[in-house]
Gaussian input, Z-matrix of N, CA and C with variables (Angstrom, degrees):
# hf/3-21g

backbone

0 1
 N
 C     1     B1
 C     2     B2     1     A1
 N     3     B3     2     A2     1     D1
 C     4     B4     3     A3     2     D2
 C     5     B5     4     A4     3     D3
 N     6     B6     5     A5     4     D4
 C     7     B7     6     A6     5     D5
 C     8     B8     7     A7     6     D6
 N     9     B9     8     A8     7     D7
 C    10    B10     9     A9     8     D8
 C    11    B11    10    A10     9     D9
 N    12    B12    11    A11    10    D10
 C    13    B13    12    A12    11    D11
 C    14    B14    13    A13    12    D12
 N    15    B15    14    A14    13    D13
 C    16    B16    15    A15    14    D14
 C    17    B17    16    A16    15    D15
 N    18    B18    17    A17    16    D16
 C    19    B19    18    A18    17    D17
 C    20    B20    19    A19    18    D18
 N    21    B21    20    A20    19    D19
 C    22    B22    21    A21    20    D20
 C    23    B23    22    A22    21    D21
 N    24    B24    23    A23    22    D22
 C    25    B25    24    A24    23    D23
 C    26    B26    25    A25    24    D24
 N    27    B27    26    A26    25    D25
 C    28    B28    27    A27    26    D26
 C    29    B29    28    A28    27    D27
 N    30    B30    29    A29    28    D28
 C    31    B31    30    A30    29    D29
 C    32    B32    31    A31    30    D30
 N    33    B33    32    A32    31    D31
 C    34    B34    33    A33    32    D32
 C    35    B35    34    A34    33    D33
 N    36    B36    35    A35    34    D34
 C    37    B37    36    A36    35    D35
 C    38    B38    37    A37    36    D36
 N    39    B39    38    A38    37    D37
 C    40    B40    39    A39    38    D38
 C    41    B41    40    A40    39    D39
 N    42    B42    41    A41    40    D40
 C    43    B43    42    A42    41    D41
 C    44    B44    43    A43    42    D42
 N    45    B45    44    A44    43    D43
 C    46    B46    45    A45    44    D44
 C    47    B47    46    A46    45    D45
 N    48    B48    47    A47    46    D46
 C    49    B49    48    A48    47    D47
 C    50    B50    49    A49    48    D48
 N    51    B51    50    A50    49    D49
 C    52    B52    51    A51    50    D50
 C    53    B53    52    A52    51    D51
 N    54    B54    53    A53    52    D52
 C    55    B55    54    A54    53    D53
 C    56    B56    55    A55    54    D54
 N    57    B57    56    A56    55    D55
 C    58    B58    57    A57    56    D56
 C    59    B59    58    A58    57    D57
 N    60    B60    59    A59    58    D58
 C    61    B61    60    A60    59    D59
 C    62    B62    61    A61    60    D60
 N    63    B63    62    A62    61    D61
 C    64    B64    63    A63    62    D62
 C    65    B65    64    A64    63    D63
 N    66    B66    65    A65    64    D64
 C    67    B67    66    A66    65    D65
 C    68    B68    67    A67    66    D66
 N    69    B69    68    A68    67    D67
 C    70    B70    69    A69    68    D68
 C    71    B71    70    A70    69    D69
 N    72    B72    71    A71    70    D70
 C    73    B73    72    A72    71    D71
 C    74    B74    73    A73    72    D72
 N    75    B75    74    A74    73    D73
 C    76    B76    75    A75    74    D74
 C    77    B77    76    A76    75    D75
 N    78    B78    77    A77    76    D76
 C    79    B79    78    A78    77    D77
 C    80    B80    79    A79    78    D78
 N    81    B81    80    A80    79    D79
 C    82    B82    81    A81    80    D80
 C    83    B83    82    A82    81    D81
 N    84    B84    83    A83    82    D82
 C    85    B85    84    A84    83    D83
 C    86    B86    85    A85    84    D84
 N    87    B87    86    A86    85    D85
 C    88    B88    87    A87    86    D86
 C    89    B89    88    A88    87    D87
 N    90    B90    89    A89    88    D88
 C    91    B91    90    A90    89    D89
 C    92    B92    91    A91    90    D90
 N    93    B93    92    A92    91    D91
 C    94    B94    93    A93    92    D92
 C    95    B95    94    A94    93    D93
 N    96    B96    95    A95    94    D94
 C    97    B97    96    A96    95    D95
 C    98    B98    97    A97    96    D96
 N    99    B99    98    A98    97    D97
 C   100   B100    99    A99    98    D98
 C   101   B101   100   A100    99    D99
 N   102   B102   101   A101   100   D100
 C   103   B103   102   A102   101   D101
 C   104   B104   103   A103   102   D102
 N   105   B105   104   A104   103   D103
 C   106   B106   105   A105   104   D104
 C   107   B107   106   A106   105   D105
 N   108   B108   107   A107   106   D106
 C   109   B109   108   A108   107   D107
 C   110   B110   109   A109   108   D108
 N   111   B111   110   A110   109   D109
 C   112   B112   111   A111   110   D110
 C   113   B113   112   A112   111   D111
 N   114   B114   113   A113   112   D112
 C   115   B115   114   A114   113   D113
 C   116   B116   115   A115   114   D114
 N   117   B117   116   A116   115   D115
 C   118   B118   117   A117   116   D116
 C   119   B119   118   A118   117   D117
 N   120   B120   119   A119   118   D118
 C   121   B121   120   A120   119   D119
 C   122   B122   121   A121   120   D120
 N   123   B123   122   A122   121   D121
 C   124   B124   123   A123   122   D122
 C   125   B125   124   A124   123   D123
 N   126   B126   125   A125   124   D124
 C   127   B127   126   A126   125   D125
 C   128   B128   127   A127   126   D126
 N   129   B129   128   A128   127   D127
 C   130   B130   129   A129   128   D128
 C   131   B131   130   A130   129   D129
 N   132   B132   131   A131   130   D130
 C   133   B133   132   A132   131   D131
 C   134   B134   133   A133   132   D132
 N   135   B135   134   A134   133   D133
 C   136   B136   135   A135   134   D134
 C   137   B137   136   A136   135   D135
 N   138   B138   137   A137   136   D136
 C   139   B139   138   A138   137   D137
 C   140   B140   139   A139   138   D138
 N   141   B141   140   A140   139   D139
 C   142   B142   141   A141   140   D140
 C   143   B143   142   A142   141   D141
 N   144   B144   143   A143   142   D142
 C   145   B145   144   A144   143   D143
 C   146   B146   145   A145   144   D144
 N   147   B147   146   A146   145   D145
 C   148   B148   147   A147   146   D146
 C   149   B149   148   A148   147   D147
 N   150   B150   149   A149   148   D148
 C   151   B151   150   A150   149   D149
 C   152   B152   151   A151   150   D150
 N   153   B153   152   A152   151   D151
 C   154   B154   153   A153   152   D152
 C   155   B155   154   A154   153   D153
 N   156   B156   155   A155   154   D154
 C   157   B157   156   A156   155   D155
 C   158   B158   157   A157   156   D156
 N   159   B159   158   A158   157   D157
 C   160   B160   159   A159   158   D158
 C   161   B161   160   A160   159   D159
 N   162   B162   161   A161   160   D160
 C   163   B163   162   A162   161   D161
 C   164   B164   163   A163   162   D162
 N   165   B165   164   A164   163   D163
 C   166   B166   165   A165   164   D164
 C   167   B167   166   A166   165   D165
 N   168   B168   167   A167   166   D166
 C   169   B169   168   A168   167   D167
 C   170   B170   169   A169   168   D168
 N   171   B171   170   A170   169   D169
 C   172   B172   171   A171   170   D170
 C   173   B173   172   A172   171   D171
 N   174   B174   173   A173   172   D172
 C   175   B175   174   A174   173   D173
 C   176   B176   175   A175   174   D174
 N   177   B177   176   A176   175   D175
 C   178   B178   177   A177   176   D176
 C   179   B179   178   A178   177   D177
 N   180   B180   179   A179   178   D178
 C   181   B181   180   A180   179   D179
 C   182   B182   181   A181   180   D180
 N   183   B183   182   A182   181   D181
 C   184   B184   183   A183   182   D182
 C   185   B185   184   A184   183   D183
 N   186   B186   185   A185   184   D184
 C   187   B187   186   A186   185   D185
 C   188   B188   187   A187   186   D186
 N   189   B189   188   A188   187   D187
 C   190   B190   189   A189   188   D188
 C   191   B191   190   A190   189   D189
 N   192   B192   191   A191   190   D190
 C   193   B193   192   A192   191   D191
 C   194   B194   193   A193   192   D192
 N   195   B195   194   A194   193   D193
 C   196   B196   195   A195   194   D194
 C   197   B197   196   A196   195   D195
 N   198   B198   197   A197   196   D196
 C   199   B199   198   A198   197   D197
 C   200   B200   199   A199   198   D198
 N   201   B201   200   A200   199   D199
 C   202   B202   201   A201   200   D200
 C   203   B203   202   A202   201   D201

   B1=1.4472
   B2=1.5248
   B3=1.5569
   B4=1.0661
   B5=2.0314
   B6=1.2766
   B7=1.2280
   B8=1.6108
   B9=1.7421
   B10=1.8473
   B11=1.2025
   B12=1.8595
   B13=1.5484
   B14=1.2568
   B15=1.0965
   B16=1.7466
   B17=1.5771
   B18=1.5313
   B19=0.9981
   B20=1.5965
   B21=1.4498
   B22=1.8761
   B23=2.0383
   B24=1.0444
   B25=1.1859
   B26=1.9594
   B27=1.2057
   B28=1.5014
   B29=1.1123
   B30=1.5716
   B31=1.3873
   B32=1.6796
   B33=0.9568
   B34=1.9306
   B35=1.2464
   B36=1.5891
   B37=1.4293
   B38=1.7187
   B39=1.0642
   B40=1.8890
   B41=1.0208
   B42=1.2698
   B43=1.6494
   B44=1.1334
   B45=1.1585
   B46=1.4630
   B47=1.3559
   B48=1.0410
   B49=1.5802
   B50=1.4192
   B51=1.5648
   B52=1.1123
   B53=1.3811
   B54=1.6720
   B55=2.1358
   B56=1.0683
   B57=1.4384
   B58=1.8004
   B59=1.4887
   B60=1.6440
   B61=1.8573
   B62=1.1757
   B63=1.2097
   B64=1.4633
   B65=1.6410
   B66=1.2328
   B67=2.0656
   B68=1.0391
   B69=2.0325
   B70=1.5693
   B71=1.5813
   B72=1.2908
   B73=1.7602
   B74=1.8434
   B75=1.1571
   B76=1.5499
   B77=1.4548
   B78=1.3945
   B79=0.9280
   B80=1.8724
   B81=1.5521
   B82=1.5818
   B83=1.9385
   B84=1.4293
   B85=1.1713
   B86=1.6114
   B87=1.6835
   B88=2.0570
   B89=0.8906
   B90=2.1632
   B91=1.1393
   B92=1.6985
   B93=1.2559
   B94=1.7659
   B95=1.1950
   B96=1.5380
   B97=1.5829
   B98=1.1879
   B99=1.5174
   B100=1.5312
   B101=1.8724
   B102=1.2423
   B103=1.4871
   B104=1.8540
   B105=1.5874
   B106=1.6693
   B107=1.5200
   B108=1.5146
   B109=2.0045
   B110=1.4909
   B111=1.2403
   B112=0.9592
   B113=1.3490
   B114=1.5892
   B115=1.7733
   B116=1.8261
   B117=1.3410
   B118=1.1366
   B119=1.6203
   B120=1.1191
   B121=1.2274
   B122=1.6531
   B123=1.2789
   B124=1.1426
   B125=1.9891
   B126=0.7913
   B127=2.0318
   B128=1.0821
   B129=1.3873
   B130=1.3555
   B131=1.1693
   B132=1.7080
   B133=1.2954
   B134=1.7612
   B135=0.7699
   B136=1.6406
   B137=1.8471
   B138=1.3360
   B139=1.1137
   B140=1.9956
   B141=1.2755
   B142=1.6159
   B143=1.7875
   B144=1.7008
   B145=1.1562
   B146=1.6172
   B147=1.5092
   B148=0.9057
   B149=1.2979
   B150=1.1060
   B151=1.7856
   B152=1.9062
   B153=1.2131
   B154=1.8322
   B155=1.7466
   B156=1.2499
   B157=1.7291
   B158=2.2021
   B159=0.6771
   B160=1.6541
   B161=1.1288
   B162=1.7125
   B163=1.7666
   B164=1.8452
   B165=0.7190
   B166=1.9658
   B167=1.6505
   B168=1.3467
   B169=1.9235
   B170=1.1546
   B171=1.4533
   B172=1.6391
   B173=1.3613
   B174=1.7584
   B175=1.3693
   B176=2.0458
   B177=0.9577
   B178=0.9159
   B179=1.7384
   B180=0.9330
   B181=1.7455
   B182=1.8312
   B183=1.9095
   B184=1.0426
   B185=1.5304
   B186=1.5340
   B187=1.4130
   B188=1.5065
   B189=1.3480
   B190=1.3996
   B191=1.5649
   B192=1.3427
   B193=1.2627
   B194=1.3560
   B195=1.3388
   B196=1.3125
   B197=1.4905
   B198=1.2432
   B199=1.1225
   B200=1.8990
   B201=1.0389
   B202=1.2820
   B203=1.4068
   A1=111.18
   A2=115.73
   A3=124.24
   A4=95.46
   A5=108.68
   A6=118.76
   A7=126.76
   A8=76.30
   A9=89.40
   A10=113.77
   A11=130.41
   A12=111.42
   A13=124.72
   A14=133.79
   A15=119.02
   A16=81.87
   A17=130.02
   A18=126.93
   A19=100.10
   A20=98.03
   A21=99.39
   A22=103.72
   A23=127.51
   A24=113.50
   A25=107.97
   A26=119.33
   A27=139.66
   A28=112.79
   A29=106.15
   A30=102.80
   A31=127.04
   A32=102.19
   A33=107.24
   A34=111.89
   A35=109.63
   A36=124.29
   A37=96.79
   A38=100.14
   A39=96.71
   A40=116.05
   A41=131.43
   A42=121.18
   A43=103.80
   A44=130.12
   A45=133.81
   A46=108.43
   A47=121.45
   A48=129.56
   A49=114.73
   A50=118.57
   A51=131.38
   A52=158.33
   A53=71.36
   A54=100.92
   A55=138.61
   A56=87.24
   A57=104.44
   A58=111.00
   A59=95.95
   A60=118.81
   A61=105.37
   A62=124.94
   A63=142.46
   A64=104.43
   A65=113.33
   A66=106.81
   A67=108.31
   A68=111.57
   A69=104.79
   A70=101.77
   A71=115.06
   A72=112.68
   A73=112.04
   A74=117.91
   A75=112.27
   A76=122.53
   A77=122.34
   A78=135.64
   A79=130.39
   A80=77.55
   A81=97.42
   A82=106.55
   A83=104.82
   A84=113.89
   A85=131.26
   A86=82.71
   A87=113.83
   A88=149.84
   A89=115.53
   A90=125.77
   A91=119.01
   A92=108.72
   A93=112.56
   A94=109.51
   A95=102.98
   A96=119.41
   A97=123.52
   A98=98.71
   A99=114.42
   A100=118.16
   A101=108.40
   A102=128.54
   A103=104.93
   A104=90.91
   A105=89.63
   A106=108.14
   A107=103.27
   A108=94.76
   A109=98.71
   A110=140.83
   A111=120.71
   A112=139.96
   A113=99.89
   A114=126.51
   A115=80.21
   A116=137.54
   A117=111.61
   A118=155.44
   A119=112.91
   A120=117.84
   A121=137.87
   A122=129.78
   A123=156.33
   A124=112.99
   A125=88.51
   A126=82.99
   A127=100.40
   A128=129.47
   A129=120.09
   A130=104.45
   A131=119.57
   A132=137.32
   A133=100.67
   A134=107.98
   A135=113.70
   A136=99.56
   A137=110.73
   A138=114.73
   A139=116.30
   A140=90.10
   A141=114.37
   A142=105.59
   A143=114.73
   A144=119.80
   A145=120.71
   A146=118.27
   A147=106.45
   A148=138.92
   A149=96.81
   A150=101.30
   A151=108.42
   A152=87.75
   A153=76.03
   A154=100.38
   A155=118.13
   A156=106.56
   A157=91.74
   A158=120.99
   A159=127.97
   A160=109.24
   A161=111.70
   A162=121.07
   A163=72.40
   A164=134.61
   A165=136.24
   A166=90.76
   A167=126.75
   A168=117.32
   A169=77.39
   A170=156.36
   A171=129.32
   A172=115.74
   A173=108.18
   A174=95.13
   A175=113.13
   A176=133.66
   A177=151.15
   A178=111.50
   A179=112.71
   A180=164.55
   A181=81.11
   A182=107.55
   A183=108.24
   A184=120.89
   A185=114.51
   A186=110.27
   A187=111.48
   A188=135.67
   A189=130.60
   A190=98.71
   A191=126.52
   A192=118.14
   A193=116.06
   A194=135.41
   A195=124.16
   A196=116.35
   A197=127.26
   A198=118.01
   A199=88.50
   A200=133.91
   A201=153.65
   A202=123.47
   D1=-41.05
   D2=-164.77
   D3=-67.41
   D4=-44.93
   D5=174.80
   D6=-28.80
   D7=-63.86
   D8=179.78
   D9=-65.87
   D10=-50.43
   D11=165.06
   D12=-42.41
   D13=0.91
   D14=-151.23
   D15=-120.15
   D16=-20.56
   D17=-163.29
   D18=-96.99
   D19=-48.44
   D20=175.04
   D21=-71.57
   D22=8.92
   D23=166.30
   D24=-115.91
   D25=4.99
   D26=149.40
   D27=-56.73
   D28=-82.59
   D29=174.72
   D30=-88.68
   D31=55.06
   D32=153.69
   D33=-129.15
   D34=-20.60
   D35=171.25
   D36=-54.01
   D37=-69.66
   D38=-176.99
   D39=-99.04
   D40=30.40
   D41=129.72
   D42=-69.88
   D43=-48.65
   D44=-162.31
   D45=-66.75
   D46=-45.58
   D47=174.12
   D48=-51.06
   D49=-59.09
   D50=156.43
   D51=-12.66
   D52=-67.81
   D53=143.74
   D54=-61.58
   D55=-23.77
   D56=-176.30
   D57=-68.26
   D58=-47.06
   D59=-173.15
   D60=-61.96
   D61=-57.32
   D62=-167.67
   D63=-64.73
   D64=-28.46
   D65=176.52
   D66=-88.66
   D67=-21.58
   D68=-171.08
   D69=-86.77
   D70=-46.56
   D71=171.16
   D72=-50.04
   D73=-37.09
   D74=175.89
   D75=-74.85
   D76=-30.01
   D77=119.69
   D78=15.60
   D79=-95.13
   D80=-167.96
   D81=-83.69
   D82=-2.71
   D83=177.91
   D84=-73.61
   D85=-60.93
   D86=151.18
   D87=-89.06
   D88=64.63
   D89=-155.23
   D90=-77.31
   D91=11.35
   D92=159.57
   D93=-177.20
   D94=102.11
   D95=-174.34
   D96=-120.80
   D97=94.31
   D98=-169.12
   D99=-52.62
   D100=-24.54
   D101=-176.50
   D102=-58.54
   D103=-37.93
   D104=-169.05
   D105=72.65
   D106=42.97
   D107=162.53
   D108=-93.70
   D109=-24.10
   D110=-169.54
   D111=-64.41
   D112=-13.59
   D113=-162.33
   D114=-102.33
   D115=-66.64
   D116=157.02
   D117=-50.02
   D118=-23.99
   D119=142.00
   D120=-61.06
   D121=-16.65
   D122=135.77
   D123=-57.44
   D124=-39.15
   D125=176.16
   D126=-73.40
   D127=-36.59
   D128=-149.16
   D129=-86.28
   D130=-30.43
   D131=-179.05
   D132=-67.81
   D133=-49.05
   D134=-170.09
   D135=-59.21
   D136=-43.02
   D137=-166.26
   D138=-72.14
   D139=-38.69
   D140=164.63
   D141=-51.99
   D142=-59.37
   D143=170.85
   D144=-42.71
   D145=-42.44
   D146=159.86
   D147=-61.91
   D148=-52.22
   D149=-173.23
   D150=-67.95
   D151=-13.93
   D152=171.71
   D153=-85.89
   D154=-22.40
   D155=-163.81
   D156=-89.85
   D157=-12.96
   D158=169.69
   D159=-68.35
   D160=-45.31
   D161=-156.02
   D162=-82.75
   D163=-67.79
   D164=-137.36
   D165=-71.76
   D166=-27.56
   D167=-174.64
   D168=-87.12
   D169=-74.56
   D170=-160.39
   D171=-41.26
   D172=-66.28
   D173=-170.05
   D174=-60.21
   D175=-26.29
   D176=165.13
   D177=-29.64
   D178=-68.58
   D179=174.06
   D180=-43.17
   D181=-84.06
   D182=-164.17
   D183=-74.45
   D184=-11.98
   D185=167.39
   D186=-65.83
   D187=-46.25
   D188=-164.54
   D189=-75.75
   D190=-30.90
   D191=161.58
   D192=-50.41
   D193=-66.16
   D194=179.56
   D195=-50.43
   D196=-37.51
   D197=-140.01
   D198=-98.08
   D199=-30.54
   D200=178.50
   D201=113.80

């Protein structure tokens, strides 16, 4: 158990990281984008950010529970 948290708190670490790279390279890619993906592409990232920092205080949460 202890395993699998450590593994689901791995990877949100670098999703999150990821997301980060990937808005800042899209970003710096599409310097006038009349379409407006960029303001959506950025929510989605933000939104990802969240749900990885929610997922990591549970497992977080539930590791010190197991462990005592």
């Amino acid at each position: 158990m202890i395993f699998f948290l450590n593994l689901i708190i791995l990877l949100m670490v670098v999703l999150t990281f990821l997301s980060l790279i990937a808005g800042l390279l899209y970003t710096a890619k599409s310097k006038n984008d009349p379409s407006n993906k960029i303001n959506k592409f950025m929510r989605y990232r933000v939104f990802l950010q969240f749900f990885a920092i929610v997922i990591l205080v549970i497992a977080i949460y539930a590791k010190k529970q197991i462990i005592g």
